[in-house]
C-alpha positions as CSV (number, residue, x, y, z in Angstrom):
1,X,129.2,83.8,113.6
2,X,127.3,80.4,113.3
3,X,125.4,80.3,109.9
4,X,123.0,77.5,108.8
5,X,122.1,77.3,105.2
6,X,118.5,75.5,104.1
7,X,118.4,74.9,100.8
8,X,115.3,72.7,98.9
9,X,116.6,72.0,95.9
10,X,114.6,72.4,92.5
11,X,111.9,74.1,95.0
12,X,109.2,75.2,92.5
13,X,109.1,71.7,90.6
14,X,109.7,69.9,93.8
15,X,106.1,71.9,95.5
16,X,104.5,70.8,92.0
17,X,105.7,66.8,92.4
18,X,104.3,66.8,96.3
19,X,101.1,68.2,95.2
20,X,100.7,65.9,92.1
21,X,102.7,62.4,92.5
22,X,102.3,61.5,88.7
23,X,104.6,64.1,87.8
24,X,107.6,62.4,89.4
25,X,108.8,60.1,86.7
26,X,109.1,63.0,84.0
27,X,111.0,65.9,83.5
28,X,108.7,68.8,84.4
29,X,109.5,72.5,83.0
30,X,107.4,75.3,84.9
31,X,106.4,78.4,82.5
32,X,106.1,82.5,83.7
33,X,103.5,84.1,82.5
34,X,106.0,85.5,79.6
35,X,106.4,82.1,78.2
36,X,109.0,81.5,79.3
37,X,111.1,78.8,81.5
38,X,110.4,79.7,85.1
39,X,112.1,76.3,87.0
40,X,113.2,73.5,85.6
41,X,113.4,69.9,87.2
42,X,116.8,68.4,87.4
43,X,115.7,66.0,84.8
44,X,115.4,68.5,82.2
45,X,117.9,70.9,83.4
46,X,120.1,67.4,82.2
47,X,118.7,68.2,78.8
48,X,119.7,71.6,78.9
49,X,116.7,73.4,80.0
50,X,117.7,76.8,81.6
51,X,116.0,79.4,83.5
52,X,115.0,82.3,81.2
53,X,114.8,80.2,78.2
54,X,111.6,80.2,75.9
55,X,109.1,77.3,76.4
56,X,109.5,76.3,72.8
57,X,112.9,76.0,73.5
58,X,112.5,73.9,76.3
59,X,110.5,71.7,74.2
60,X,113.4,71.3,71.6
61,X,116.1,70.7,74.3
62,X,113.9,68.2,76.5
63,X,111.2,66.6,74.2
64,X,109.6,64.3,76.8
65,X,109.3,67.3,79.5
66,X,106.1,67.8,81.0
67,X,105.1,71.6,80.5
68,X,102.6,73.6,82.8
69,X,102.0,77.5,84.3
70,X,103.7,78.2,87.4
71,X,101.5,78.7,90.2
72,X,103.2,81.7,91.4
73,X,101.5,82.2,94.7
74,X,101.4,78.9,95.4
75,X,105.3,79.0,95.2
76,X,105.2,82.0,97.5
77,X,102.8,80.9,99.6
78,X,104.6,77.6,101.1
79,X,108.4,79.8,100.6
80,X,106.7,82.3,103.5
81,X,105.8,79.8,105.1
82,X,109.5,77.8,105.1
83,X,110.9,81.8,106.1
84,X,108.1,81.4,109.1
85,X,109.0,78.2,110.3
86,X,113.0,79.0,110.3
87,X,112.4,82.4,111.8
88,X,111.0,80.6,115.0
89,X,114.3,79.0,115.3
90,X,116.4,82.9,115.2
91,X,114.7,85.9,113.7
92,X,117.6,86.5,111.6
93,X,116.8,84.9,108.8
94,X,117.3,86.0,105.2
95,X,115.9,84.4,102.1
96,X,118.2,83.4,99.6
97,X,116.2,82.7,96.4
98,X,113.7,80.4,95.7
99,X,113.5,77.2,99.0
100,X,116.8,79.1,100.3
101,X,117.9,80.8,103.7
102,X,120.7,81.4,105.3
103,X,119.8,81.3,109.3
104,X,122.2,83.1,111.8
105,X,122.1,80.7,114.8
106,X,124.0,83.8,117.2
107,X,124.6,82.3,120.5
108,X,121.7,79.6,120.6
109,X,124.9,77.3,119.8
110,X,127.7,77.2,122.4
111,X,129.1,73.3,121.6
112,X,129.6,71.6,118.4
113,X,127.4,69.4,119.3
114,X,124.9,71.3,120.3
115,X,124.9,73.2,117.5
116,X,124.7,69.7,114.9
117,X,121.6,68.5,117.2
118,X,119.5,71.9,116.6
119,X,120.3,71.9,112.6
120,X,119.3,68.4,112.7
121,X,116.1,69.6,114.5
122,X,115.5,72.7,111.8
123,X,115.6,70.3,109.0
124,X,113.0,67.9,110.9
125,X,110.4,70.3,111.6
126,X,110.8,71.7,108.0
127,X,110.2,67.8,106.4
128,X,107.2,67.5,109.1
129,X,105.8,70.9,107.8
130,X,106.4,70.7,104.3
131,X,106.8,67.2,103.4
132,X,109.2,65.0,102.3
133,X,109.3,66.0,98.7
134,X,110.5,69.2,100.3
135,X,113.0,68.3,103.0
136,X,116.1,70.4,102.7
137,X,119.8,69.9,102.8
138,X,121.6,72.0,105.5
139,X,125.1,73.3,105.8
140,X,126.6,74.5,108.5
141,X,129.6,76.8,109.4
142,X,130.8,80.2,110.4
143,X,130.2,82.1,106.8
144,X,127.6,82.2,104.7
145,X,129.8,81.0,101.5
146,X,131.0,77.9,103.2
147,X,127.5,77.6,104.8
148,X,126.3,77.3,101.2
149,X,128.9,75.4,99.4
150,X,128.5,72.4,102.2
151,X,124.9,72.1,100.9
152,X,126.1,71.3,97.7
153,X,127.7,68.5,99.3
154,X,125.1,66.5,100.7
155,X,122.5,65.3,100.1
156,X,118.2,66.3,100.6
157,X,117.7,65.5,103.9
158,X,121.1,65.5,105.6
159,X,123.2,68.2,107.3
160,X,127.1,68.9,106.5
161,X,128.5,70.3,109.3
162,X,131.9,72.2,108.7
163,X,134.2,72.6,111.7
164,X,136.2,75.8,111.6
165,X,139.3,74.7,112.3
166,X,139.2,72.4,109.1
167,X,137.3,75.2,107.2
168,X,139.7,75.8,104.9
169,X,140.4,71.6,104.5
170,X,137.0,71.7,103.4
171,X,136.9,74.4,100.8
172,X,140.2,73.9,99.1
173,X,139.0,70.5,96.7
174,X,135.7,72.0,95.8
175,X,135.0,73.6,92.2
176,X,135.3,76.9,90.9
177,X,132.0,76.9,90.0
178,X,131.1,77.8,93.5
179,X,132.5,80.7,93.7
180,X,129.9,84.3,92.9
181,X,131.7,85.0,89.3
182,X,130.0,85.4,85.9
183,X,130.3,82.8,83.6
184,X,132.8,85.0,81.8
185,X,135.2,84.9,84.6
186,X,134.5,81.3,85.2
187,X,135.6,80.3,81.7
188,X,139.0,82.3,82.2
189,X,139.7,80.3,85.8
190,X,139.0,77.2,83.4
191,X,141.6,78.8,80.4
192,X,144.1,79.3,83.0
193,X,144.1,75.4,84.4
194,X,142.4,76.9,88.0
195,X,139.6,74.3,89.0
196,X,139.3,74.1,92.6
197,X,138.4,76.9,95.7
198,X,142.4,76.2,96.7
199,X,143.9,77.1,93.6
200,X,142.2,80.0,93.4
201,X,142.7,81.4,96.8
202,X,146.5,80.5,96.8
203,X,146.7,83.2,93.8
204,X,148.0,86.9,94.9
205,X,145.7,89.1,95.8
206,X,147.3,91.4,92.9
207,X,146.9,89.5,90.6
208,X,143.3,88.5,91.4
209,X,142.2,92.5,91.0
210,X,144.0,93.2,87.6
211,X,142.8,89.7,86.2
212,X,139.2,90.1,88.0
213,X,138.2,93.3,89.7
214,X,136.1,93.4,92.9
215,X,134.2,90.8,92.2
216,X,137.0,88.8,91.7
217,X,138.8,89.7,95.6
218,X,135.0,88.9,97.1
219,X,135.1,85.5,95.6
220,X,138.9,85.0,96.6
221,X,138.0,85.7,100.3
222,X,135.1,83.4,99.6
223,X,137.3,80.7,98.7
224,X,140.1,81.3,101.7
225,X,136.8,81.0,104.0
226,X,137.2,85.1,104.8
227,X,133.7,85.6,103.9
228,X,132.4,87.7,106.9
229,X,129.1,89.3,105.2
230,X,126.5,88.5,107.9
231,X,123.0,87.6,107.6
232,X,120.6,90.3,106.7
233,X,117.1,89.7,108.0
234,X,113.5,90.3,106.5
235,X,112.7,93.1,108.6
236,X,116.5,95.0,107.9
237,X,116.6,94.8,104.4
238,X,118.0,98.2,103.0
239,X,115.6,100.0,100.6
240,X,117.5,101.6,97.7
241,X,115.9,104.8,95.3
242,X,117.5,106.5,92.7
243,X,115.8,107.9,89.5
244,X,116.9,108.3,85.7
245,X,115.2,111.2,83.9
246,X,114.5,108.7,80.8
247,X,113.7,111.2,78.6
248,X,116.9,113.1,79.0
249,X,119.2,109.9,79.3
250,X,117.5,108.7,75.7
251,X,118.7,112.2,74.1
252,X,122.1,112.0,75.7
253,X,122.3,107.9,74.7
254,X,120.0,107.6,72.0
255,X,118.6,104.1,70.7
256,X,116.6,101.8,72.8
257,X,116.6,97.9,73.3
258,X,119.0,96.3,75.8
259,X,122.2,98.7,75.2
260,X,119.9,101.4,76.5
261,X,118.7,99.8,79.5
262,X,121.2,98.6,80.8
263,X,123.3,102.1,80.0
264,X,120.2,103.7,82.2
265,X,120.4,100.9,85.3
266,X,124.7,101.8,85.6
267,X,123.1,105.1,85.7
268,X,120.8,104.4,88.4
269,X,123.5,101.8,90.0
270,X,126.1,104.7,89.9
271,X,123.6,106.8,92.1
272,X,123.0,104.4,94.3
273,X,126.7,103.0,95.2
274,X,128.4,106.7,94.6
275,X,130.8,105.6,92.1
276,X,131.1,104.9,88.7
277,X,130.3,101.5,87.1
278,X,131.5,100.5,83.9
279,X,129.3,98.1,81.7
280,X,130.8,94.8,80.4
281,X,130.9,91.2,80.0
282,X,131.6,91.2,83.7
283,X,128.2,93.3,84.4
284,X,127.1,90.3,86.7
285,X,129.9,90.1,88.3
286,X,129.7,93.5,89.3
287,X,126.6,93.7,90.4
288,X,126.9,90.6,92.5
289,X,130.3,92.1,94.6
290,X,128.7,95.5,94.9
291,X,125.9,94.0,96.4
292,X,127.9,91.5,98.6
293,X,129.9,94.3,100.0
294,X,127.3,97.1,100.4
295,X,125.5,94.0,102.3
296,X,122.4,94.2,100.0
297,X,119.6,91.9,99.4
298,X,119.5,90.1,95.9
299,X,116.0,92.1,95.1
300,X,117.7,95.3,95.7
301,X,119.2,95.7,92.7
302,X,120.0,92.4,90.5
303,X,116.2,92.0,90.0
304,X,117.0,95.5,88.0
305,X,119.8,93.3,85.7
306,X,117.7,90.7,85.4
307,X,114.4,92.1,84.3
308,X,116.8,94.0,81.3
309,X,118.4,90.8,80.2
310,X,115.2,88.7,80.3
311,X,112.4,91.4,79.0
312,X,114.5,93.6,76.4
């Protein structure tokens, strides 16, 4: 496979800034229509601003920030139009949140440098179309993981190309943090003295399942640069269904809240995947390897997760 992920960084606050210049200079903080923190600049993400959090929160945690609504087709709007402009490069592209793609190049590349000379031309046409406030970084390599995790190493604007004979070179000094784990997870790397991709994917596999589950052997193969999920276009994105009889599951369960919702999406989940999930501390995990091996779009079934967590 040859992969090419386009990342604009901060993408929401970034299309705000372009549009209105004075905003540049102060931390700006970008509010749903639930009051709550939509996008965050990296300014007041400094402060501690997260996604999800309350605006009155992000007011106590970045005091000077600059609050306003989130234009939310705006934001979707010039996205659809960064998903047009790559797709005329290879059809197969498929979003990756907010300003993100991963674009499967196929056999437009034969050389090396061929293939740095048309990345280099993808990132061009996207700062000629969406302006410089918006230019992206770009990584380069045969997975999507390493793809990714060379965007975090350069800078808006610039392309990291990975070579795969030095693929593993490349991954083995970069943080944990990179890998798709919960926090959870990520905190018991950091008890157990594990910082960097190498560490991790010199453990055995063994011992990554008992300590970490699925998730946990997805993110090892991540880190050893086995990663071979490919790219899942627009127009092939699986549609999942499943149904909960509510009323019977409320009986059985009882309460409300959270608890209940999120005991009624493993419900669903279990129907979808075939198989029985267990809820825990690791239920992002989860949800993130399932996903990642039943080769699933993010929409499919963590937008589930995440409206319990944010609206219960």
């Amino acid at each position: 496979m040859s992969i090419l992920y386009c990342c604009i960084s901060d993408f929401a606050p970034a299309l705000v800034r372009r549009d209105d210049p004075r905003l540049q200079r102060r931390p700006l903080v970008l509010i749903d229509p639930e009051e709550r923190v939509f996008a965050a600049s990296a300014e007041a993400a400094a402060c501690g601003v997260v996604v999800g959090q309350t605006a009155r929160a992000a007011e106590v945690r970045c005091p000077e920030a600059h609050l306003m609504e989130t234009d939310l087709a705006r934001c979707r709007s010039e996205f659809e139009t960064l998903l047009q402009l790559l797709e005329h490069t290879s059809p197969r592209v498929e979003p990756h949140g907010w300003g993100a793609a991963y674009i499967d190049l196929g056999n437009l590349v034969q050389r090396h440098a061929d293939g740095v000379s048309l990345c280099q031309e993808v990132g061009r046409a996207v700062r000629r179309e969406l302006g410089e406030p918006l230019q992206p970084a770009l990584g380069w390599d045969r997975t999507k993981f390493t793809a990714q995790a060379a965007t975090k190493c350069t800078q808006p604007g610039h392309l990291r190309a990975v070579d795969s004979v030095r693929e593993r070179a490349f991954l083995q000094p970069l943080p944990v943090t990179l890998l798709p784990l919960g926090i959870d997870a990520l905190q018991r790397l950091g008890f157990l003295g594990l910082r960097t991709l190498g560490q991790y994917a010199a453990l055995p596999p063994g011992a990554v399942w008992q300590q970490f589950g699925r998730a946990g052997r997805l993110a090892q193969r991540c880190a050893r640069g086995q990663n071979d999920r490919p790219v899942v276009p627009r127009w092939q994105e699986r549609r999942l269904v499943a149904h909960c009889d509510l009323d019977w599951f409320y009986g059985i369960q009882g309460g409300g809240g959270k608890a209940f919702w999120l005991k009624a999406g493993f419900q669903v989940a279990d129907t979808l995947f075939k198989r029985p999930w267990e809820p825990d501390a690791e239920a992002k995990s989860i949800i993130e390897a399932q996903m990642e091996e039943q080769g699933l779009v993010e929409r499919d079934l963590w937008t589930w997760y995440k409206m319990v967590c944010e609206v219960c």
